[in-house]
N, C-alpha and C positions, 0 to 999 in steps of 0.2 A: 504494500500500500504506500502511495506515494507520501511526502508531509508537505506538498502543495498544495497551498489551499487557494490557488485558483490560476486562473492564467488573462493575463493581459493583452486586449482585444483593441488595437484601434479602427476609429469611425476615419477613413480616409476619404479625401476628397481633390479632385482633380480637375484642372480648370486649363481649358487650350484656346488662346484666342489665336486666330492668325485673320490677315488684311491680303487679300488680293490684287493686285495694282492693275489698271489699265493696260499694261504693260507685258502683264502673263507673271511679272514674278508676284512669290508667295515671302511674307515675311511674318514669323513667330512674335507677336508683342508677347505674350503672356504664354507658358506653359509651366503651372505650378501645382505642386502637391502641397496637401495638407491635413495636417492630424486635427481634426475637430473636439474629439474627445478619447479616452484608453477606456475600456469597460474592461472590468476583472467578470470571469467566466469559472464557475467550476468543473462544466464539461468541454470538449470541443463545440464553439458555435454554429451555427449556419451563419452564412455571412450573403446577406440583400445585395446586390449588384443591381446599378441603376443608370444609365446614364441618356440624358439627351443633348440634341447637335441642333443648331440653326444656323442658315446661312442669310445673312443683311447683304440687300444688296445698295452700295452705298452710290452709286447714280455715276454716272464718267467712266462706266467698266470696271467700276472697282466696288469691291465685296469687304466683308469680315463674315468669319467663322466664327462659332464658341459653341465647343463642346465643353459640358460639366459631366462627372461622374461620382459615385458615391460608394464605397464599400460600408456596410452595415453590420458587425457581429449580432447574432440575437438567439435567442433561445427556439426552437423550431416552432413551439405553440406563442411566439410571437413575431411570427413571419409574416402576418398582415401588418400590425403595428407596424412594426420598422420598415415594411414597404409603403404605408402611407406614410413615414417619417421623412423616408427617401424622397419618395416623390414630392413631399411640398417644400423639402428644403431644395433638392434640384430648382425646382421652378422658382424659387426666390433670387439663387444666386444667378436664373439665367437674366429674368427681370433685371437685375441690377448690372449685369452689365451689359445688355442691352440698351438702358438709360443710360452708363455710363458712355458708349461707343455714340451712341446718337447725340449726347454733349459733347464731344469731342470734332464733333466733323465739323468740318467746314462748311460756313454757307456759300452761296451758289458765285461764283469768279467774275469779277467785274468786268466789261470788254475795256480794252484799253483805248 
């Protein structure tokens, strides 16, 4: 018998922007991991895997991408819970940088 009394589970989360140019090239602003939170476990967990992609198309032939994703540990009779968990923190952080990329752009180019 082990004398672990549990094992440590992080909630990861993963965030990919990239920006398409007019041009054909592809440029990475943002590709970052992050530990949200560590849950201690006493058995092996199941773990919620979640992830969604949209593409902005920012007007002049040019795009942004953002893929977010989410790893979840959870207990197997809480595999709804932590998948509605998933799912509405996905959609928060796409929301926001969604808002942030459309604060960002430029408005439309003066003629000279």
């Amino acid at each position: 018998m082990s004398s672990e009394k549990g094992q440590d589970h992080p909630i990861i989360v993963t965030v990919d922007h990239r920006f398409k140019r007019g041009n054909g090239q592809e440029k990475i602003i943002a590709a970052d991991e992050e530990i949200v939170k560590v849950v201690k476990f006493e058995t092996t967990p199941a773990i919620v895997r979640r992830g969604y992609g949209l593409t902005m198309n920012l007007g002049n032939f040019e795009s942004a991408r953002i893929d977010v994703s989410v790893e979840v540990p959870c207990y197997l009779e809480d595999l709804h819970l932590a998948d509605k968990w998933a799912e509405d923190f996905i959609e928060t952080r796409i929301k926001e940088a969604v808002t942030s990329i459309r604060s960002k752009k430029p408005g439309p180019k003066s003629p000279l």
